[in-house]
N, C-alpha and C positions, 0 to 999 in steps of 0.2 A: 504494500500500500504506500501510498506517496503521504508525506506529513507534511504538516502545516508548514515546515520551513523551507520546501524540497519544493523547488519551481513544477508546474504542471510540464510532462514531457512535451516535446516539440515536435508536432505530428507536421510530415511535409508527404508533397506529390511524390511519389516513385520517378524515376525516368531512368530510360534504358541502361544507363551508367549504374544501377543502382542494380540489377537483372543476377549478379553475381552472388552478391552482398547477399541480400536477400531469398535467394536462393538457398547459401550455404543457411541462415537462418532458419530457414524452416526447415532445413532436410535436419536438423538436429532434433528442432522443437518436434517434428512428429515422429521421429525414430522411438518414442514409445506409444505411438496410437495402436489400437486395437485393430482395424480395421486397415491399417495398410502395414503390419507387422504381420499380420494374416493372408496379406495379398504378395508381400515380399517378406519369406520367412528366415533369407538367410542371413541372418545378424551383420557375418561379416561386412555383408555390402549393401544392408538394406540401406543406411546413411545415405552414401554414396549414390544412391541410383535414388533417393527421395529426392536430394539436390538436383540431379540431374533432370531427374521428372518437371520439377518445378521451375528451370532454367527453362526447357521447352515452354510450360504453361507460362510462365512467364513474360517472355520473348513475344509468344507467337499469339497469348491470347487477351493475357491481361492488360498487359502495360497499354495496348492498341489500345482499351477503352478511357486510356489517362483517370481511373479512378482509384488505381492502388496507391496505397499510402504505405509509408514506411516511419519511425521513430527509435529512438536509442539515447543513451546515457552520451554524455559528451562529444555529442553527435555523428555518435557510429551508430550503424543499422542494425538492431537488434531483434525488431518485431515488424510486421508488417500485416496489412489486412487486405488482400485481394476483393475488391469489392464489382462486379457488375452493374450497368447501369439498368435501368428498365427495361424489356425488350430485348435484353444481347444477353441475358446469360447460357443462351443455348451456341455450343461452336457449330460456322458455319464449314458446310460439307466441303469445300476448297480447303477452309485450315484444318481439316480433319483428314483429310490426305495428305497435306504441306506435315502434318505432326508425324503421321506411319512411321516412316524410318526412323526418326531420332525415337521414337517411343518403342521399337522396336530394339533397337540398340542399347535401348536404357532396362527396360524392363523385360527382356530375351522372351522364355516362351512361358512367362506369364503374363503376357498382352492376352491372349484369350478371357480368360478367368478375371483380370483387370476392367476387361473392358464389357462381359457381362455385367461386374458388380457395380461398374459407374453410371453403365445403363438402366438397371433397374432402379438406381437414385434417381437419374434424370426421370424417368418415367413417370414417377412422384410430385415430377417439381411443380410448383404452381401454375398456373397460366396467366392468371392476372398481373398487373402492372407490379414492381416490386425493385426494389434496389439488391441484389442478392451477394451475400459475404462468401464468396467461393472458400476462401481460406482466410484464418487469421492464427498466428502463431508467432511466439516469442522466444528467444535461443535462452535454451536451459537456464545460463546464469544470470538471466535477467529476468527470469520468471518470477512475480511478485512484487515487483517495482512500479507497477498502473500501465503499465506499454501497452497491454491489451485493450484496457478501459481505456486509455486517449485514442488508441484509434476507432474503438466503437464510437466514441461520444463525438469525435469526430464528424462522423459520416452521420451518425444515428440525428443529431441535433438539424441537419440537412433535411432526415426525411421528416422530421417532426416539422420543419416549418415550410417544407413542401408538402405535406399531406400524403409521404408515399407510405405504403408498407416497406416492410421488410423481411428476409426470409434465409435459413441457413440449416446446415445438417451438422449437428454434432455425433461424431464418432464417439467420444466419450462419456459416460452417462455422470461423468463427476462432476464434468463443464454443462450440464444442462443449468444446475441452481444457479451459477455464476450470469449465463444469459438471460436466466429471468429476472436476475434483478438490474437489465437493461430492458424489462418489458417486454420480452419475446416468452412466446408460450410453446407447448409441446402439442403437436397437434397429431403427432405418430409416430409408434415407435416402429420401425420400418426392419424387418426380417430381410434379409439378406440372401441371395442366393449363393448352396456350395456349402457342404457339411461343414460346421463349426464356424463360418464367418458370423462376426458379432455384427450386432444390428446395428442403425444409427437413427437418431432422433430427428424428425422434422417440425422444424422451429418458426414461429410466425409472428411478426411481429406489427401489431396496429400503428400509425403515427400517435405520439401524444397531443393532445392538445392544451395549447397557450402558455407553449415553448415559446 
């Protein structure tokens, strides 16, 4: 938690220069998720190939929408929250060709079994209008410092006085309490396909009003 003396972190726009950083960032911070520890099982190089995965989403999907944000201590990049805009959180069929090989090469011949279990996510996903947090994660030794919470409050503070929703899939059922007390609620807890893959929670969140 950040205290009373300890300035509010300094949440800024991602840009392509930042694709590395950020990268390594999150292949750390989810190197214990349930759900992609389950899709890449081999310790050794699960790290490794989350980075990797995320340098593609990155690159090729996210940053295009200019809504990722990144934040850190003495303004190294620590944490970052992949955010979609309205309308675009589905990749379109060209960057989903443009992705094949490098996702290929990253994730060998668990691209099958990957790309069932992201599919039945999407399957799920809303239709309605919404700002969607694709990812947000913070590198282990920063975990607990508000990185998180500035970049939800961030974006979140955006939809409350644009009137959007908001929507996201927690793989973790410990970070469910933690989202609710930014106002998103659980509206399913979503069974996975593929013996023993854990499920993930579908989160929704209404604008506040007289933000």
């Amino acid at each position: 938690m950040t205290s009373p003396s300890q300035p509010s972190p300094l949440v800024r726009p991602a840009a392509d220069a930042d694709a590395a950083a950020i990268a390594a960032a999150l292949g750390r911070a989810f190197d214990d998720d349930p759900v992609w520890r389950w899709l890449l099982p081999d310790a050794a190089s699960g790290t490794r190939r989350l980075t990797g995965l995320f340098g593609v989403l990155l690159r090729r999907v996210h940053l295009r929408h200019g809504a990722t944000e990144a934040t850190g201590r003495d303004g190294r990049t620590e944490a970052a929250a992949l955010w979609d805009p309205p309308g675009h959180w589905r990749v379109p069929v060209r960057l989903q060709a443009a992705q094949a090989v490098p996702l290929l090469r990253i994730l060998g011949t668990r691209v099958p079994v990957t790309l069932r279990t992201l599919g039945e996510i999407e399957r799920h996903h809303p239709r309605e209008p919404h700002w969607y947090l694709a990812v947000l994660g913070t590198d282990p030794p920063a975990q607990g410092g508000g990185l998180g919470g500035a970049l939800l409050r961030s974006r979140l503070d955006r939809c409350d006085a644009e009137g959007v929703p908001a929507y996201l899939e927690s793989s973790k059922e410990r970070n469910v309490p933690y989202y609710e007390r930014f106002g998103f609620r659980v509206t399913r807890e979503l069974a996975l396909p593929g013996k023993g893959c854990p499920p993930v929670w579908l989160m929704w969140r209404e604008p506040r009003q007289g933000r």
